[in-house]
LUMDOBA-372666 format. One line per field, with one value per atom (N, C-alpha, C): residue in one letter; x, y, z. Coordinates in steps of 0.001 Angstrom, whole numbers, padded with zeros to 6 digits, always signed. Layout:
residu A:...
u X:...
v Y:...
w Z:...
# end
This chain:
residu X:X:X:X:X:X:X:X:X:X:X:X:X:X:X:X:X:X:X:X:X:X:X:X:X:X:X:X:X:X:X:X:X:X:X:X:X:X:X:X:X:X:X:X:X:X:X:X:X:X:X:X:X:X:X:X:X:X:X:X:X:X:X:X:X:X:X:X:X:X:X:X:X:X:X:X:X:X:X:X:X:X:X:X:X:X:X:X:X:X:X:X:X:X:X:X:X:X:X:X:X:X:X:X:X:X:X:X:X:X:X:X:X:X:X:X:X:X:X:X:X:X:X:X:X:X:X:X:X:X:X:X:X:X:X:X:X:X:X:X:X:X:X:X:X:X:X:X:X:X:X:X:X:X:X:X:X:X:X:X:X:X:X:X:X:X:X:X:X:X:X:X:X:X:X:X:X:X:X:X:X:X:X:X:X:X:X:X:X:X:X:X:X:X:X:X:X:X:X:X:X:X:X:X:X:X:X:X:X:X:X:X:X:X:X:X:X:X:X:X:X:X:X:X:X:X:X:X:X:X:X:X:X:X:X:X:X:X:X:X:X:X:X:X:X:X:X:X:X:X:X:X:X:X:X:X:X:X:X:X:X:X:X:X:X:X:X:X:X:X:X:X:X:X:X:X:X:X:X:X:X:X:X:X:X:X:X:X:X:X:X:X:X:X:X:X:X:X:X:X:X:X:X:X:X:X:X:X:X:X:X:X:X:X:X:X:X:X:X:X:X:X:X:X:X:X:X:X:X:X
u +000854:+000000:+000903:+000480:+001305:+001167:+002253:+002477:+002326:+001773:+001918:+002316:+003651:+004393:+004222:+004001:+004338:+004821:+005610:+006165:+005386:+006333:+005397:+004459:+004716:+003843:+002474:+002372:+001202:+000287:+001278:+000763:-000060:+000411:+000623:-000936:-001328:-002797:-003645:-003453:-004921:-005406:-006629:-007596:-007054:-007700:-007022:-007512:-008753:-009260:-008007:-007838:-007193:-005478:-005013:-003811:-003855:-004430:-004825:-004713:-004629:-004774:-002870:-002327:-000972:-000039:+001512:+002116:+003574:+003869:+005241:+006813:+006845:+008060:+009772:+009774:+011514:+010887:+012159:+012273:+014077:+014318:+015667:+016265:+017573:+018179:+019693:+020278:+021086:+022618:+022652:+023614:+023376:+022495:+022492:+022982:+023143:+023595:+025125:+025543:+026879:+027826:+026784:+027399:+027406:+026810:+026077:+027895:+027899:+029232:+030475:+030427:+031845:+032066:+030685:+031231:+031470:+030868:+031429:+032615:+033541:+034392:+035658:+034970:+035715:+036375:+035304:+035564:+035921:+036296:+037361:+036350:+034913:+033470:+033574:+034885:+034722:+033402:+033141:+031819:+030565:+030459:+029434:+027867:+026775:+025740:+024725:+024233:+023235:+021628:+021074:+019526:+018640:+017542:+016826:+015439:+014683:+013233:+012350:+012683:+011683:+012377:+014066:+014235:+015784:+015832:+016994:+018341:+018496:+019129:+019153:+020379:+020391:+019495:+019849:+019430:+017879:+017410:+015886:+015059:+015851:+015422:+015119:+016224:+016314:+015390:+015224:+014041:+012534:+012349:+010841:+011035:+011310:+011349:+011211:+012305:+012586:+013721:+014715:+015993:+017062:+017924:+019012:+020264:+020361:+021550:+020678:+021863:+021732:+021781:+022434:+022277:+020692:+020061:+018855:+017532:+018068:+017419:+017143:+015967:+015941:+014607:+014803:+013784:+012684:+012877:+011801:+011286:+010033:+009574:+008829:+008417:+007755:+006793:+005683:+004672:+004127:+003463:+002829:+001660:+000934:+000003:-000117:-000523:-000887:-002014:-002249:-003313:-003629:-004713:-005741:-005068:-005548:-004888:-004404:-003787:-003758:-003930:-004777:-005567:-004556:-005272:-004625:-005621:-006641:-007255:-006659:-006232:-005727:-004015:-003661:-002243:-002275:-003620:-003684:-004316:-005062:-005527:-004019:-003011:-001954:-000830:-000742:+000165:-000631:-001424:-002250:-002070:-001872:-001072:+000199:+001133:+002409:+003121:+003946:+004821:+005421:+006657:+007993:+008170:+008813:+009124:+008056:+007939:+006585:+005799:+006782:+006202:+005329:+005264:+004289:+005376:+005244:+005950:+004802:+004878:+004121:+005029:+005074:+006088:+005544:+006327:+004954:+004300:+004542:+003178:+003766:+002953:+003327:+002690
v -001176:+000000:+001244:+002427:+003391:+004440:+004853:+006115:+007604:+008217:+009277:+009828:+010890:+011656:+013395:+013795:+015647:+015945:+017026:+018198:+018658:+019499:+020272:+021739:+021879:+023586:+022924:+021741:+021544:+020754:+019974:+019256:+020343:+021168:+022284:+023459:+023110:+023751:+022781:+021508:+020251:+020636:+020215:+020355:+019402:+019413:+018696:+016969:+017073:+015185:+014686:+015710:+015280:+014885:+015549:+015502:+014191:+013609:+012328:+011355:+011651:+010368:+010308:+010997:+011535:+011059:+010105:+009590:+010681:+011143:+011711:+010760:+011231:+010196:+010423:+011687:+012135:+013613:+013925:+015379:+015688:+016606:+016929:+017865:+018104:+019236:+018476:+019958:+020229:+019398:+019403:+018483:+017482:+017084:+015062:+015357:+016073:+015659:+015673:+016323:+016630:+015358:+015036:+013925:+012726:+012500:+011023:+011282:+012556:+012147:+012333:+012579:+012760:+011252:+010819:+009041:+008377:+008758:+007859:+008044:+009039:+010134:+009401:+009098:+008493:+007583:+006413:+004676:+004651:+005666:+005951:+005123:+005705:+005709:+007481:+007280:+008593:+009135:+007898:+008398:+007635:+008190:+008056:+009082:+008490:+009291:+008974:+009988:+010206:+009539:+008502:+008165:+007663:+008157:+007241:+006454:+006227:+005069:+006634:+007642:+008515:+009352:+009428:+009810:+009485:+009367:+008980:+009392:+010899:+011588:+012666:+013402:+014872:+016064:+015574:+016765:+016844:+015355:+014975:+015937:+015609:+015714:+017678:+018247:+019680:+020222:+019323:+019708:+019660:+018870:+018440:+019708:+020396:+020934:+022583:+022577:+024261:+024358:+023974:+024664:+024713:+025446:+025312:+024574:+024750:+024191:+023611:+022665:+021708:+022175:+023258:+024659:+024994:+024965:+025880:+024872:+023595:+022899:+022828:+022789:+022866:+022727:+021476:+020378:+020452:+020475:+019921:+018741:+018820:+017125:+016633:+015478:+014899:+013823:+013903:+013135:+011852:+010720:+010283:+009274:+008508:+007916:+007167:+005945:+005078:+005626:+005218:+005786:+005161:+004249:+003938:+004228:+005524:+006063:+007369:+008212:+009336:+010257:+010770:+011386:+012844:+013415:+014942:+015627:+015523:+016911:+016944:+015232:+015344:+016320:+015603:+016489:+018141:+018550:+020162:+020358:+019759:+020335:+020300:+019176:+019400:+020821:+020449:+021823:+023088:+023594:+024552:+025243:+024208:+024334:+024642:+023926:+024009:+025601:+025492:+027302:+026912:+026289:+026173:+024135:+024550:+022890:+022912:+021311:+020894:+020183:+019631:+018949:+017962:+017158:+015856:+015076:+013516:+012543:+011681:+010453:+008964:+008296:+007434:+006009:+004859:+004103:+002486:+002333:+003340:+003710:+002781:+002051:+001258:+002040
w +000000:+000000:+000000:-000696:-001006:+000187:+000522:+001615:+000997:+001780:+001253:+002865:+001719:+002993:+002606:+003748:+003656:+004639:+004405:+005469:+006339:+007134:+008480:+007848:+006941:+006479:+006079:+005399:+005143:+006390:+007350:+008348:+009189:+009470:+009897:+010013:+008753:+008017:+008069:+008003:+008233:+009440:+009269:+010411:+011748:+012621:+013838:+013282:+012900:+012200:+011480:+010041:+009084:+009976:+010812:+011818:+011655:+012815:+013352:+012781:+010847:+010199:+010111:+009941:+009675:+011157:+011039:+012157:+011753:+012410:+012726:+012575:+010826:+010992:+011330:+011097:+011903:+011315:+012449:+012119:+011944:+010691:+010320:+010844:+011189:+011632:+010548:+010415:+009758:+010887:+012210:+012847:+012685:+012579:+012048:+011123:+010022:+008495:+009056:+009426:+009915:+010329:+011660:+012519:+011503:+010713:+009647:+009075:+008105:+007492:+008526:+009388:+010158:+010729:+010793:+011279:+009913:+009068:+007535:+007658:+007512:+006923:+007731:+009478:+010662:+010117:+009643:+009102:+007793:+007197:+005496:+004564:+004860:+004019:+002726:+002160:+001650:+000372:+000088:-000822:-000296:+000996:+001541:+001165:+000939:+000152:+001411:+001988:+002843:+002462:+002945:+002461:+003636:+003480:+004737:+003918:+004758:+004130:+003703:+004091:+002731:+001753:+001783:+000628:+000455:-000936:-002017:-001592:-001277:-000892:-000486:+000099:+000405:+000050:-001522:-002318:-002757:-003027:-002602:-001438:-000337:+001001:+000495:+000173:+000124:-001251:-001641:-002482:-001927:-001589:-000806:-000156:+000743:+001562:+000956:-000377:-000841:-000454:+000093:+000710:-000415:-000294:-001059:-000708:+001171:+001195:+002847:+003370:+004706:+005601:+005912:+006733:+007145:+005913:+006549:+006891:+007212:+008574:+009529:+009780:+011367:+012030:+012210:+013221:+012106:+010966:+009568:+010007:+009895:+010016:+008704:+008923:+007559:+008383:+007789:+008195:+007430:+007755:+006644:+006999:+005939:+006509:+004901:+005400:+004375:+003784:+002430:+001413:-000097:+000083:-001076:-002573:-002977:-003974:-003677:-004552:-004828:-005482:-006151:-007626:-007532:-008629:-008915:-008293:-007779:-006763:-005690:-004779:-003761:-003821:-005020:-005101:-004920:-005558:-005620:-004304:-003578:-002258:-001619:-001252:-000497:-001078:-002517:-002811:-001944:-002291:-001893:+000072:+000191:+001979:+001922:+000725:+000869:+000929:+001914:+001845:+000724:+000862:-000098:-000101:-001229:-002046:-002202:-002337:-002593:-001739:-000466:+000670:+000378:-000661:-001140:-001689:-001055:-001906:-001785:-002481:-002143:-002724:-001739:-002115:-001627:-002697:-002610:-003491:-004589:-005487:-006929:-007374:-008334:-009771
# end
């Protein structure tokens, strides 16, 4: 079954119901990115590439979000909740909350 994940700007604007359906899956700060490569970097992991279970990479991550650089993190969270389907109204009701990036992924989605 496919996940659908968003950021805190749109979590942020759901009603307190719609909250409820939504589980809190990490929140980012720019020192975890830090500490992640200084222990690679430690164990002579020199092309070490940053990924977790909601995104690919770094630069993924800084897209969802709008940021330009890893710096301007801080305590970002991402939410998500299993989900049926996902149509294009639902996509435009979530943009429509969004500040910056785009704060919508779904993964799982075949």
């Amino acid at each position: 079954m496919p996940v659908l994940i968003i950021g805190w700007s749109i979590y942020d604007k759901l009603q307190q119901e719609e909250k409820k359906e939504f589980a809190l899956v990490d929140r980012y700060k720019t020192d975890y990115f830090y500490e992640c490569y200084e222990y690679e970097n430690a164990k002579g992991n020199k092309n070490y590439e940053w990924s977790d279970r909601c995104f690919k990479n770094q630069e993924e991550l800084l897209e969802f979000f709008g940021y330009e650089m890893i710096e301007d993190l801080n305590s970002d969270a991402v939410y998500a909740k299993r989900i049926e389907t996902f149509a294009v109204d639902d996509e435009k009701k979530f943009m429509k909350l969004s500040d910056a990036g785009n704060q919508i992924k779904v993964i799982g989605a075949s």
